[in-house]
N, C-alpha and C positions, 0 to 999 in steps of 0.2 A: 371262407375264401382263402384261398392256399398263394394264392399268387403274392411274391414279395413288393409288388408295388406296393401294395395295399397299406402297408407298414411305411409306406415313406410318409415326407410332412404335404401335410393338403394347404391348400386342395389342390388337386393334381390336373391336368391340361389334359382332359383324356381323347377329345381329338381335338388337334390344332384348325387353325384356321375357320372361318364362315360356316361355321355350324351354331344359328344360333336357335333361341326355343328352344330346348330339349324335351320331349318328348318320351319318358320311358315306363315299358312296361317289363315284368319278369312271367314268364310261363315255365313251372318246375325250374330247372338249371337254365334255364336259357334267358338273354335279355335281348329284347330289341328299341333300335329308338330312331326315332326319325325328328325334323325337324324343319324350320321354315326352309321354302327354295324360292319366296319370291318371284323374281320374273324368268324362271330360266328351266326349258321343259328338255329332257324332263326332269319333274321334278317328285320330290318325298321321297329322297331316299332311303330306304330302312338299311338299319344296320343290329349285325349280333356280334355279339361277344356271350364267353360264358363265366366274367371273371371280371366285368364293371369296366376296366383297363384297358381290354385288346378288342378292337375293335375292328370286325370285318364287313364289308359293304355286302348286301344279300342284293337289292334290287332296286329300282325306282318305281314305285307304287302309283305315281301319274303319270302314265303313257303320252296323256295329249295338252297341249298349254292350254291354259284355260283362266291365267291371266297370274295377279300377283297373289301366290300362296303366303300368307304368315302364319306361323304358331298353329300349326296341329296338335291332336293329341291324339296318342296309339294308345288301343286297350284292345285287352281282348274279353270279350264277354260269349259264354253258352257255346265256345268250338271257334269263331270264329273271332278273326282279328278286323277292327277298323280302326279307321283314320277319319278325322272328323275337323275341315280347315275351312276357315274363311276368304272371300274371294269374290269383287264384283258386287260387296255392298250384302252378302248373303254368305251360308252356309252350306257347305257340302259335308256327304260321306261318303268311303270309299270302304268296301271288306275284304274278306279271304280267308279261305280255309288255312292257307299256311302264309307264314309272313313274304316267302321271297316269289310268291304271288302263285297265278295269277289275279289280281287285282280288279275289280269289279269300275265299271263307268262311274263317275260321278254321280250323287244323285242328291238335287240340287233339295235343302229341308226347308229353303220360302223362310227364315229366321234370320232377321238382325243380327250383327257385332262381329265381333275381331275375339282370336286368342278361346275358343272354345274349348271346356273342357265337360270330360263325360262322367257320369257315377254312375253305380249300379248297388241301389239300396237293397238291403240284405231279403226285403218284401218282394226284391224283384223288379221294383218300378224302375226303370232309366230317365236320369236326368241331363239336361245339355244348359252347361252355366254359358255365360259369354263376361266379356267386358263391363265394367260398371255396377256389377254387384247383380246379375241379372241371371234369372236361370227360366225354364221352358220344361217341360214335363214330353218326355218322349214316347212312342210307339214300343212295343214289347219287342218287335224285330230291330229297333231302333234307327229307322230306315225314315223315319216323319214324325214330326213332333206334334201334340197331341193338345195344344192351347196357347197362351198368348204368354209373351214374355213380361217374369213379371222381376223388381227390383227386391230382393231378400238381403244384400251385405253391404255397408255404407262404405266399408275401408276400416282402416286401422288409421286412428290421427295423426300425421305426420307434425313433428313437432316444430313451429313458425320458424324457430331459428334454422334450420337444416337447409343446405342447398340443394335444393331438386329442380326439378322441371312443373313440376305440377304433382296434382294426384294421381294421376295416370292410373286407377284402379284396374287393371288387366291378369292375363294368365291365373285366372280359376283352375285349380287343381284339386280333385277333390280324393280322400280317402275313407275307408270306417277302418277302426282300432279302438275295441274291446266297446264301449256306448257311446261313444262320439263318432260323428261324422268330421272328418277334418280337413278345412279350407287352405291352401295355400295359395298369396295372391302374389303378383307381380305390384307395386306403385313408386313414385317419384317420377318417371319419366325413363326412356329406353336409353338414354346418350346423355349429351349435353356436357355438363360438370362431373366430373372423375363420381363425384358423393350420390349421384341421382337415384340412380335405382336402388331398388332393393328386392326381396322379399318378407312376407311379413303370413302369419299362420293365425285363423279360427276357428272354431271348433263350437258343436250344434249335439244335441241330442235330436233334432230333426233334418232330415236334409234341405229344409227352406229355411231354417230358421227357429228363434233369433240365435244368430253371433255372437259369440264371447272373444275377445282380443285375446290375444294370446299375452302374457305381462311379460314376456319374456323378447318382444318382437323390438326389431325386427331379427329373421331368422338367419339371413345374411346382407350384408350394405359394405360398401367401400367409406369405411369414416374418413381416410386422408390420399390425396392425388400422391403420396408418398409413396402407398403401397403398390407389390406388383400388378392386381386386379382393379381393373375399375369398372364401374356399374354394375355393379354383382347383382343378379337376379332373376327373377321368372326360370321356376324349374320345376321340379318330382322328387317327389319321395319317394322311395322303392325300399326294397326289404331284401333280404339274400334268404335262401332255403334255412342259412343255421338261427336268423334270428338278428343279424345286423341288419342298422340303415342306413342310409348316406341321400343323398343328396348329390341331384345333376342339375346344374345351373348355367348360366353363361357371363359372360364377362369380354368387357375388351382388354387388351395387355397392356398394361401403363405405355405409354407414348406411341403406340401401334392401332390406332382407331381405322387405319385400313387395311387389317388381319380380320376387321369384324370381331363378330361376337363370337368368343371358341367358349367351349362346351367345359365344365368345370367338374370334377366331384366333390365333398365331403362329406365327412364321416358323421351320424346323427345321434344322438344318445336323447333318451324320454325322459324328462325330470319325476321326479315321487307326485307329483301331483297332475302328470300326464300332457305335457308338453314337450314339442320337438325342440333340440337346441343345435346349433353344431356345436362341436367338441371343441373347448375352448383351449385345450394344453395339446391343438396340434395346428389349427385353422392358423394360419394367416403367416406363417413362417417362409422362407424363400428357399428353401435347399432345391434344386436343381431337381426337375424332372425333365425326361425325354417323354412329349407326349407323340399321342400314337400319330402316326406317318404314314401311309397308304402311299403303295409308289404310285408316279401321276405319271410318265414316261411311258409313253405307246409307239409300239413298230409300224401298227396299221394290218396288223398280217390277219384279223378276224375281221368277218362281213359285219359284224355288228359294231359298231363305237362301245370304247370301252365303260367302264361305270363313270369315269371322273369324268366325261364333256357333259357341257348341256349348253343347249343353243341360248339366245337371248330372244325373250319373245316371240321364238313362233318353235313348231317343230314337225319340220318338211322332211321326211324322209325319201324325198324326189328329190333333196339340194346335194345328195351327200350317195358318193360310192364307195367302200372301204372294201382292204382283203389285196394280199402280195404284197405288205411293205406301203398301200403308197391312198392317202386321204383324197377323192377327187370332190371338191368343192365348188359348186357353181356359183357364179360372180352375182350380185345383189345389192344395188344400190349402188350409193358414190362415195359410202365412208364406214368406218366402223360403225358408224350411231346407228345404220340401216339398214345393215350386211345381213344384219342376224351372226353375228360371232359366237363361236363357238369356243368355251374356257373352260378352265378348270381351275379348282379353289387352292390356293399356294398355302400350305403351312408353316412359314419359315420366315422369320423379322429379314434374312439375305439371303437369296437364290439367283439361279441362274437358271436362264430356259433357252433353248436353240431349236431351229427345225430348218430344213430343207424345203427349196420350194421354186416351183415351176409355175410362171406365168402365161396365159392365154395372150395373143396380142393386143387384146382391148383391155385385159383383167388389171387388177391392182392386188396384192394380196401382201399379209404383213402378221407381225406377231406383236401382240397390242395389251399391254396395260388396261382394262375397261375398268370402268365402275359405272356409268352409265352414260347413257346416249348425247348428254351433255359432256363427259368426262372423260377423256382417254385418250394414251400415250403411250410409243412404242416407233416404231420405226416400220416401214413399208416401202414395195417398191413397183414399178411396173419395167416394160425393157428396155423405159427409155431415161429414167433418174430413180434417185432410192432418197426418200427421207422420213425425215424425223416426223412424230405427229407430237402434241402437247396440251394438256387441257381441252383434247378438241378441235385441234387448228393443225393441221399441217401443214411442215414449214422446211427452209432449212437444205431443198434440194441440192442433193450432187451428181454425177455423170453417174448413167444406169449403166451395165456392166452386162446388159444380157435377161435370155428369159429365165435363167436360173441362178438361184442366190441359196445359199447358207444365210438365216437367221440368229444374230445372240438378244439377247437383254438381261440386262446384270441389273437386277433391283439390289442393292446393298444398303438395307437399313434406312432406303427413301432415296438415295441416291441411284436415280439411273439413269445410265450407261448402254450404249448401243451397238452391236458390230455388223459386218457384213462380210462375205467371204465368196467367193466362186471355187471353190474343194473342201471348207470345213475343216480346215489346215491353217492358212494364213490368213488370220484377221486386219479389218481394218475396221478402226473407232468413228463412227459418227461425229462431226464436231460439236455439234449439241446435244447437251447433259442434261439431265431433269431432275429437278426435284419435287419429288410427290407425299410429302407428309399429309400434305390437307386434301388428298383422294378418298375421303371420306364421308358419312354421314351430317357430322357436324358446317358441313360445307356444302355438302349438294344432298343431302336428305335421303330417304329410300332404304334404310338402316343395314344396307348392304355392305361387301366388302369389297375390296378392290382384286378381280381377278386376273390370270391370266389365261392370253388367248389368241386366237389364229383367225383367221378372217377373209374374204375373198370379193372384194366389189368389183363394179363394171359390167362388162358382157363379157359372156363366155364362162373359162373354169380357173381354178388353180391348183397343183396337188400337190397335198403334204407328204413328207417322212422325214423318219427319224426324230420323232419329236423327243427331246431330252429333258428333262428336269434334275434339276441336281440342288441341296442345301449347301449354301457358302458355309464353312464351318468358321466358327467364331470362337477365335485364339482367347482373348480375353473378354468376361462374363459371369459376371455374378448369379445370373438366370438364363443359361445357356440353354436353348430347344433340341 
């Protein structure tokens, strides 16, 4: 791997923001990886890079909502590629001959659990693990599973004194290298305490079993809320063509739990008696990396919405007209929580976002802070006042200025800040300020992040443009993005 990232200190941010789960497979030179999308369609989106580092968006592999995705896993097995997620108490799979689609329907395998992951034993049998140390014997098209689930891996013991969550046994990942089959799990818990999660590796001369702990586990953990990752865990091992590994994990950013979980890598070395370790004279060091950054700013000028929206909970391609500059969005409920908003994942501890925007006479429409249907803040307005909304509650009203406004919100490190404008030239400040550190998991559950977003309630329509994204650059920083 020629790229000079590769040589900086890990593990490295390789993309920012609400990417969590990772997901990765390697086909010859090429890598793809996809990753939870929860409630928001569409969703799975695959991504390539040829280089671990740069990462370029290909597609969104779920065309239609079909509810809250977590933790997939991408393989590609005999030509073709799937995706294999939980959802609705049950398991799906989805294929394809190439990764940036087209994408095959759902097809629902009638199997228990969360965090599924797939093997393909060297005999050729297909296995489908789940949660809990549980696995199921698959179809040779691998399209239905072929008996009952049964329990093969207890966990690795968490040691009493540790602060976790629990056992939380999840994210089976499986590999073979050289007579071992090798297990990687997800436990402790996904959030909570800086120290919770982890991952932890075993390893089988059978694909059921029995498990040997690895004595070397766990394989990564946040030992102190000190350091810059916390909750390090649930990932893949992958390989490069020359013969290296690494390791794609996820984490949330010390005091950042509403960036969600960003996508991690490190570097992997096998010990003499065949165990994965990461690299202990490079892990856990702070020297500054720029992780990858996809621009999120769209003109509108393509009929199709661009890769970075995706609705919340539904996905109506009758709400939405796009193409010449301008987003026309029909109005939907009485608030964010019901609009179906439409966002995008922010990479960046302070940003700025703006849009233009025309109201319908009955419409409301605004650019909003969500994390979910309980949560969310941002400023909005209709033709007759423009205000702040907060936690939820819209509040705050001041004299509306017309059916057309300029939109700001200045998230600055939790701090935010609201403006308004009639030309996108001369601002004026909202006089209520927010602050949203606890727009989070550990607060309102659903292990999401906090997005940003546009939104259209009432009757009738509203239409976007110019929607802008921009990173606040950060003067002074020890671990500048």
């Amino acid at each position: 791997m020629s790229n000079s990232k590769i040589n900086a200190t890990y593990p490295i941010d390789i993309l920012r923001g609400d990417y969590p789960d990772p997901s990765i497979v390697r086909v010859g030179q090429d890598y793809y990886m996809t990753h939870s999308s929860f409630m928001y369609a569409p969703g799975l989106l695959v991504w390539h890079s040829r280089n671990l580092t740069d990462w370029v968006p290909l597609c969104h592999a779920l065309r239609t909502y079909v509810g809250d995705v977590w933790a997939p896993d991408l393989v590609y097995v005999n030509g073709l590629f799937y995706i294999y997620f939980p959802d609705n108490g049950t398991n799906y799979v989805i294929y394809a001959e190439k990764a940036e689609g087209p994408w095959s329907d759902p097809i629902d395998l009638r199997v228990d659990g969360i965090d599924p992951g797939h093997l393909l034993a060297p005999d050729g049998q297909r296995y489908l693990y789940v949660n809990y140390g549980r696995a199921v014997s698959l179809a040779p098209d691998g399209l239905s599973v072929t008996g009952d689930l049964q329990t093969v891996y207890k966990g690795w013991p968490i040691p009493e004194d540790w602060v976790v969550e629990g056992m939380a046994l999840e994210s089976p990942k499986l590999l073979v290298r050289g007579d071992y089959y090798y297990l990687i799990c997800a436990q402790g818990g996904t959030a909570g305490p800086a120290t919770t999660h982890m991952a932890v590796a075993a390893r089988s001369k059978h694909p059921l079993g029995p498990w040997e702990n690895s004595p070397y586990n766990p394989l990564v953990h946040t030992w102190s809320k000190e350091e810059r990752w916390w909750s390090k865990g649930h990932g893949t091992l992958i390989d490069t063509p020359d013969g290296k590994w690494y390791f794609v994990y996820h984490a949330y950013e010390k005091d950042y739990y509403t960036l969600g979980r960003q996508t991690l890598l490190s570097p992997i070395e096998w010990t003499e008696d065949g165990w994965p370790i990461v690299s202990q004279d490079t892990d856990g060091e702070m020297k500054p990396v720029k992780g990858n950054t996809p621009e999120l700013s769209d003109d509108f000028q393509g009929a199709a919405l661009g890769w970075q929206w995706r609705f919340y909970k539904e996905l109506d391609p009758e709400r939405y007209v796009a193409g010449g500059g301008i987003l026309k969005l029909k109005a939907k409920g009485d608030s964010p929580a019901d609009s179906g908003p439409l966002v995008v994942i922010p990479p960046n501890r302070a940003y700025e976002a703006e849009v233009e925007i025309k109201v319908g006479p009955e419409a409301e429409a605004g650019l909003v802070l969500f994390y979910n249907d309980r949560c969310y803040a941002g400023i909005c307005f209709t033709e007759h006042e423009i205000s702040r909304m907060r936690r939820g509650t819209k509040g705050y009203p001041v004299q509306g200025l017309g059916c057309r406004l300029h939109l700001k919100l200045r998230n600055d490190h939790h701090t935010v800040t609201m403006f308004y404008s009639t030309d996108g030239i001369g601002w004026n400040r909202h006089p209520s300020s927010i602050e949203a550190s606890g727009y989070n998991h550990n607060t309102f559950g659903e292990f999401i992040g906090l997005r940003l977003g546009i939104y259209a309630a009432g009757n009738g329509e509203a239409e976007f443009s110019r929607f802008r994204y921009r990173r606040i650059e950060e003067v002074k920083s020890t671990t500048p993005i």
